[in-house]
N, C-alpha and C positions, 0 to 999 in steps of 0.2 A: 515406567515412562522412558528405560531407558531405550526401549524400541521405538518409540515413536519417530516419525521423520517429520521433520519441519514441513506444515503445505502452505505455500505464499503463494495466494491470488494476486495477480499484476494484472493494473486494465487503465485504462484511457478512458477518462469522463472527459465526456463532453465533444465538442465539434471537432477537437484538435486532431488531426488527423498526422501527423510524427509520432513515429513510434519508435525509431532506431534507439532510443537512448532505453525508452523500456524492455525493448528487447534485448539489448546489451546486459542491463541488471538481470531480465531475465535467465540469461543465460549465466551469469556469473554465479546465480543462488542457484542455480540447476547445477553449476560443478561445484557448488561448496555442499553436497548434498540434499538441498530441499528440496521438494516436489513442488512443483511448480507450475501453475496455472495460470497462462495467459488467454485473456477475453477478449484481446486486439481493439481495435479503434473505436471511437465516437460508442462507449457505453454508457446508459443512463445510470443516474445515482442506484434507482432500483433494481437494474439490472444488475448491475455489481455486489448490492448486498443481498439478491438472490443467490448470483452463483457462489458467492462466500458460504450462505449455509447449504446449498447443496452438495458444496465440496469439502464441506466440513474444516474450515482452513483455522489457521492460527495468526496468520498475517494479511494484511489485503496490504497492499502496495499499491497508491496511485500515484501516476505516471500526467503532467498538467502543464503546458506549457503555454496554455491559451488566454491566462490571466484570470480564466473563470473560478477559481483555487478557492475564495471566500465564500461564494455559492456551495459549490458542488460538492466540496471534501466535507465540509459539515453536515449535507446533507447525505451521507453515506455512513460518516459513525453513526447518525440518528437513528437512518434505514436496520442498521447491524442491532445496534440498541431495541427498538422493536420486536427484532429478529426473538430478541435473546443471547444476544451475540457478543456482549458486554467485555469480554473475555480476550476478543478479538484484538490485535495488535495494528494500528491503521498509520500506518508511513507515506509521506508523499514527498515524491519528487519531482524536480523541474528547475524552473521559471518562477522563484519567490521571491518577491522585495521582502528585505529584511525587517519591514513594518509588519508586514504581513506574519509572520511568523509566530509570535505572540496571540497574538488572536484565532488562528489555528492550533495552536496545543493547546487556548481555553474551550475550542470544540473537542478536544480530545484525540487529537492528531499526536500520537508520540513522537513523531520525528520529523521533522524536513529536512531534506538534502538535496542541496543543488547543485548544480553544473561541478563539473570536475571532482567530485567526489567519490573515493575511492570504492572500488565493489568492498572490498575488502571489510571497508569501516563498515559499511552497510551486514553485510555477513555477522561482523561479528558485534552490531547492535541486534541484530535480529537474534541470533544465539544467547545472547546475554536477558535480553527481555523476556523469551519467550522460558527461558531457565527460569528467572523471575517468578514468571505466571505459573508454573507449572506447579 
């Protein structure tokens, strides 16, 4: 496993159409090493947990800044769960009231991270988890 390279799916549910902050992450886990799969704007929950198993990832990271967060992020562990996908590590970033938060890791979100947070911390939760799983 010590070959393996980290692959994090990043994608935009939903109508939200900004992406700069996912691209930004994107790009920060592309220089910390991981392979990195971005699906760009307005993806459906299914769409996103298709391309997760067809790219066989470790991470899906979504990117939410539309409010739709309680809807959509739960409906995509579901889709992954489904999948078989159970294994899967699912982060979201954005635009979260901090009510919101709790009720999304009982969906099984491992992480939120909002605004101004560090690529860095992000990198090195996603290293630590995916160590974790492994």
């Amino acid at each position: 496993m010590a070959d393996h390279k980290i692959r994090v799916l990043v994608a935009k549910p939903g109508l939200d159409g900004h992406d700069r902050g996912a691209k930004v992450v994107a790009r920060a886990l592309r220089d910390a090493g991981f392979e990195v799969i971005y699906t760009g704007i307005r993806q459906t929950p299914e769409m996103i947990a298709e391309a997760a198993l067809q790219e066989d990832v470790d991470v899906v990271g979504l990117s939410i800044l539309s409010g739709a967060h309680l809807a959509l992020c739960p409906r995509v562990v579901e889709l992954l769960h489904q999948q078989g996908l159970e294994d899967v590590i699912v982060l979201v970033g954005g635009i979260i009231p901090d009510e919101d938060i709790d009720p999304l890791r009982q969906a099984g979100i491992a992480a939120v991270f909002g605004p101004g947070t560090s690529t860095q911390d992000i990198v090195a939760f996603i290293n630590q988890r995916v160590a974790v799983e492994a």
